[in-house]
C-alpha positions in Angstrom: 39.0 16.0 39.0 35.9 17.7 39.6 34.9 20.1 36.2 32.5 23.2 36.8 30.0 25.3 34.2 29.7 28.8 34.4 26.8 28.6 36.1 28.1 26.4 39.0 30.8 29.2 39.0 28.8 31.4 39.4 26.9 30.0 42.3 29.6 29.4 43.8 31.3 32.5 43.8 27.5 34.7 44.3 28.4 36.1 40.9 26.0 36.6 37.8 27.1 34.3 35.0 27.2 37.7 33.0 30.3 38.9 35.8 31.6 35.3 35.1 31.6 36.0 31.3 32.8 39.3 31.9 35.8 38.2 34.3 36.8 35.7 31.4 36.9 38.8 29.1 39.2 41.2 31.7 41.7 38.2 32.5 40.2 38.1 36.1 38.1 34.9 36.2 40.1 31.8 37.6 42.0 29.7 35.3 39.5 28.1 32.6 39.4 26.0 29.6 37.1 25.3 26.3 36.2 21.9 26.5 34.5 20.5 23.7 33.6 23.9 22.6 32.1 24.7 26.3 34.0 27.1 28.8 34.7 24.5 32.1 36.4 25.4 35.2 38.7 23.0 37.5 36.9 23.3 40.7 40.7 23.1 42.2 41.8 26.0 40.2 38.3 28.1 41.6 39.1 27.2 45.1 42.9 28.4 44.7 41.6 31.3 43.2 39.6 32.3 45.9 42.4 31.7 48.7 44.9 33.5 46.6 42.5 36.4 46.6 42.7 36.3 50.5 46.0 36.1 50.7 46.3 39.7 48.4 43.4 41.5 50.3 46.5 41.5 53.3 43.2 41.5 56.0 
């Protein structure tokens, strides 16, 4: 299991860590946890979370 920081979210995605922080907030980010008081992502649950938004765009 690979773990990502907001930051290497944010690169990832070509979002500001501020529209990371702010996707957290709205319930919109990708699945996350507080890991030893530091927000992580799965980089698993990031790459789902890209293909699901795909799949809903319908294009």
């Amino acid at each position: 299991m690979h773990l990502l920081t907001l930051n290497e979210v944010a690169d990832l995605l070509r979002k500001s860590p501020a529209q990371i922080r702010w996707m957290v907030h709205n319930g919109t980010a990708p699945r996350s946890a507080k890991i030893g008081g530091r927000r992580m992502w799965r980089e698993t649950d990031v790459l789902a979370w890209v293909n699901v938004q795909f799949e809903e765009s319908g294009q």
